[in-house]
C-alpha positions in Angstrom: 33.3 -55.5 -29.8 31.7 -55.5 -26.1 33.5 -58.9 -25.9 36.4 -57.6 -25.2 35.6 -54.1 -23.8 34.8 -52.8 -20.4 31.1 -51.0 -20.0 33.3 -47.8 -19.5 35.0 -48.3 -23.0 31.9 -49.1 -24.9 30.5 -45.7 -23.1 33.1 -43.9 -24.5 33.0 -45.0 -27.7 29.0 -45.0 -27.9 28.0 -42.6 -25.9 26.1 -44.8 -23.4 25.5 -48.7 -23.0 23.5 -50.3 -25.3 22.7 -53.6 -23.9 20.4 -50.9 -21.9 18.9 -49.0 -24.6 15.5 -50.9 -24.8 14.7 -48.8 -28.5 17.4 -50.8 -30.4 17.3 -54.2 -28.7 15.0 -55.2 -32.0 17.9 -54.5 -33.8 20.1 -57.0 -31.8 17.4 -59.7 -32.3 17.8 -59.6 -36.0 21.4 -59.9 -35.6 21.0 -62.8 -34.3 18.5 -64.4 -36.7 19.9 -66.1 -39.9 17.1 -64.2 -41.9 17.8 -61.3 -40.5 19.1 -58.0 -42.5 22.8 -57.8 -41.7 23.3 -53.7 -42.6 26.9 -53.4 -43.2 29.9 -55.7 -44.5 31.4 -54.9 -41.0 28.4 -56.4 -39.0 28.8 -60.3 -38.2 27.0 -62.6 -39.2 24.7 -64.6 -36.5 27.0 -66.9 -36.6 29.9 -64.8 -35.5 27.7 -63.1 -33.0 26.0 -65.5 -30.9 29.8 -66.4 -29.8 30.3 -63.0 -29.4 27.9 -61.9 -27.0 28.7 -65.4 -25.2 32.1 -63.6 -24.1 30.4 -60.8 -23.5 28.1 -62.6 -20.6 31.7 -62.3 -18.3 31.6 -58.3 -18.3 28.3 -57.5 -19.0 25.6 -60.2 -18.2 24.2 -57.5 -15.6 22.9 -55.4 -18.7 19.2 -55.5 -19.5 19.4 -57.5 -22.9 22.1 -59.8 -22.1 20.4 -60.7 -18.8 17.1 -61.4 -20.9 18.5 -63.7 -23.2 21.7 -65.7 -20.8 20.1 -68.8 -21.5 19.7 -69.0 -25.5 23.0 -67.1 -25.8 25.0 -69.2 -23.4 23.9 -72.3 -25.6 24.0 -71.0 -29.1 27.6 -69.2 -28.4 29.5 -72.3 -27.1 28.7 -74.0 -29.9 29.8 -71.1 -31.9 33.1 -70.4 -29.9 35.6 -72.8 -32.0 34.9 -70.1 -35.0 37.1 -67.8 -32.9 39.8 -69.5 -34.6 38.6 -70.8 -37.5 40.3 -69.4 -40.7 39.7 -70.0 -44.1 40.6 -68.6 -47.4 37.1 -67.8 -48.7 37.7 -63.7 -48.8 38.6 -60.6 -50.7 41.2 -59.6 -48.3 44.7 -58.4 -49.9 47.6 -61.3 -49.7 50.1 -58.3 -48.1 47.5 -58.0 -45.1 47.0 -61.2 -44.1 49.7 -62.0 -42.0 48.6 -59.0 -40.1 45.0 -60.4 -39.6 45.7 -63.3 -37.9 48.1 -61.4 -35.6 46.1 -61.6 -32.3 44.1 -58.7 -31.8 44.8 -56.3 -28.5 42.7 -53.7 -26.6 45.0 -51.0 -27.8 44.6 -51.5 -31.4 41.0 -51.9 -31.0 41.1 -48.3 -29.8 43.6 -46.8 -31.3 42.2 -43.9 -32.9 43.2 -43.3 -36.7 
């Protein structure tokens, strides 16, 4: 999500910046590692995060763990960025909703509260 967030939106929607909350940065680390223990469906896989947190050097590369890690991120994610648009029909996802998940994805819906 801190891809395409400011560090003010991710305050606001954790409560501080985690890219500077030393405690959990364990946590990131197994996200990244194949064998690590994804917790929930909604979590990416390492994969899909390594690109993420590639597009998340631009806004927040000054943050503590991003700023460790630049180097192994910046070449694991760009060879992980074509997934961005890769689609395939290996999912559980309802045929009605699929037209709307490929719709591109703005800042407003990503915030929209429900």
């Amino acid at each position: 999500m801190s891809a395409w967030c400011s560090e003010a939106q991710i305050v606001e929607i954790f409560g501080e910046n985690l890219y500077e909350k030393q405690a959990i940065f364990p946590e990131f680390l197994s996200l990244l590692d194949e064998e690590g223990v994804k917790p929930m469906e909604c979590v990416g896989t390492a994969c899909e995060t390594w690109p993420s947190l590639y597009l998340a050097l631009q806004a927040h590369g000054h943050c503590t763990f991003l700023k460790t890690h630049t180097n192994e991120i910046r070449q694991k994610g760009a060879k992980l960025m074509h997934l961005l648009e890769d689609y395939n029909s290996e999912h559980l996802l309802p045929e009605f909703l699929e037209p709307t998940l490929r719709q591109p994805v703005t800042m407003e819906v990503l915030l929209q509260k429900v």
